[in-house]
C-alpha positions as CSV (number, residue, x, y, z in Angstrom):
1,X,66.4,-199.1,73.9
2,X,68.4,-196.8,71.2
3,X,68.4,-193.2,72.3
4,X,69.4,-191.2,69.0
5,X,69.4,-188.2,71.0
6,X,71.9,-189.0,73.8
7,X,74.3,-186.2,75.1
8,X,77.4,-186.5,77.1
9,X,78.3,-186.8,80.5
10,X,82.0,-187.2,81.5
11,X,84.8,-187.4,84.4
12,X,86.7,-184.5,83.3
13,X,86.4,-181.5,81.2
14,X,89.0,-179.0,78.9
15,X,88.0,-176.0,77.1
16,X,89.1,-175.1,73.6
17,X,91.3,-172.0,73.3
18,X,89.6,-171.0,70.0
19,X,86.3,-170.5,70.9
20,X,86.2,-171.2,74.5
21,X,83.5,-173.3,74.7
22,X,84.0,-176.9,76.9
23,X,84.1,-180.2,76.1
24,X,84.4,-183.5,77.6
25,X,87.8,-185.2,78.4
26,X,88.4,-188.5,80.4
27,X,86.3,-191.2,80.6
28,X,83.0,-190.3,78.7
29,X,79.3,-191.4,79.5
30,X,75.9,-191.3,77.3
31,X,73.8,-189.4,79.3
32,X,69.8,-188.6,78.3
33,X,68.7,-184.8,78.7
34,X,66.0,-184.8,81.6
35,X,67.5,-187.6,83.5
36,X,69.5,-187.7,86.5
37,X,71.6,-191.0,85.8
38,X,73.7,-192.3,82.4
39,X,72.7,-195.2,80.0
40,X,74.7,-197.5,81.9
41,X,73.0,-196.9,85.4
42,X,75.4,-194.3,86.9
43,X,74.2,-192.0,88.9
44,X,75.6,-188.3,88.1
45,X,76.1,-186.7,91.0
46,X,77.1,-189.6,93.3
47,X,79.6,-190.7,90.5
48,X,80.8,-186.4,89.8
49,X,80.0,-186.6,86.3
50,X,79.9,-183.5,84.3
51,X,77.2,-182.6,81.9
52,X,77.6,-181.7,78.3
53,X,74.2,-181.0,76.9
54,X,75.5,-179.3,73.8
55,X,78.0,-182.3,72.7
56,X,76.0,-185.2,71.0
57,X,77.4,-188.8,71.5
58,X,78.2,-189.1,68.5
59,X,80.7,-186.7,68.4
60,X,82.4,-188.0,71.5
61,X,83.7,-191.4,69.8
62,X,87.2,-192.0,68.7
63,X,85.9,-192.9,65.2
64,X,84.4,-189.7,64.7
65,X,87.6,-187.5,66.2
66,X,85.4,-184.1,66.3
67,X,85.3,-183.8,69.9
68,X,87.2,-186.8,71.0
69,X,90.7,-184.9,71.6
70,X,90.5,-185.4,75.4
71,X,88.6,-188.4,75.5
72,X,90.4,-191.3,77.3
73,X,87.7,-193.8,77.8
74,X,83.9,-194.8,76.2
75,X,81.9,-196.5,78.5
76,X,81.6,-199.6,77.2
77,X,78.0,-200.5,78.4
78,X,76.5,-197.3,77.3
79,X,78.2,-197.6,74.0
80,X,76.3,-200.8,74.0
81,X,73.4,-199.7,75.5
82,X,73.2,-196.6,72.2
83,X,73.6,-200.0,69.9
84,X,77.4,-199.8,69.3
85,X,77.9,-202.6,66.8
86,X,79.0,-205.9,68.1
87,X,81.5,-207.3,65.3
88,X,83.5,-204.4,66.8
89,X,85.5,-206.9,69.2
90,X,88.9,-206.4,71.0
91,X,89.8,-209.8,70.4
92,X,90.3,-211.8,66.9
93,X,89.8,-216.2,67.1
94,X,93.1,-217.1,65.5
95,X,92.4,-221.0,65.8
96,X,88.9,-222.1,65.8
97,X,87.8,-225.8,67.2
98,X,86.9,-228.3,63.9
């Protein structure tokens, strides 16, 4: 289930001097408007997750760096869970078995 429209929800938050408007920062969470829990099953008041309505998920990845400045950690599951490619490994095979 790809939600295009997925906003942000995340541990922490920092607002930009320059137009003082907030953004997320920490560990960051796909979150879909009208629902109380993130992609990944998380609960948002149980686990004190912020809401950003007005940041898209998109912008919240380290590939994209637009709102990403603060951003220590993407949820792996809900990256997967938003169809985050899956050739994008941490690990390479450096030896394969004949």
């Amino acid at each position: 289930m790809a939600l295009r429209s997925a906003a942000v929800a995340a541990g922490g938050q920092w607002v930009d001097p320059d137009d003082g408007i907030r953004y997320p920062a920490g560990e960051v969470h796909a979150w879909e408007r009208g629902r109380n829990e993130t992609v990944c099953g998380l609960s948002l008041s149980r686990s004190r997750l912020v809401r950003f309505p007005h940041v898209p998920w998109a912008d919240v990845q380290p590939e994209s760096g637009r709102h990403a400045e603060e951003v220590q950690a993407v949820c792996r599951r809900c990256r997967a869970g938003l169809g985050g490619r899956r050739d994008e490994r941490g690990w390479t095979r450096t030896n394969p078995r004949p």
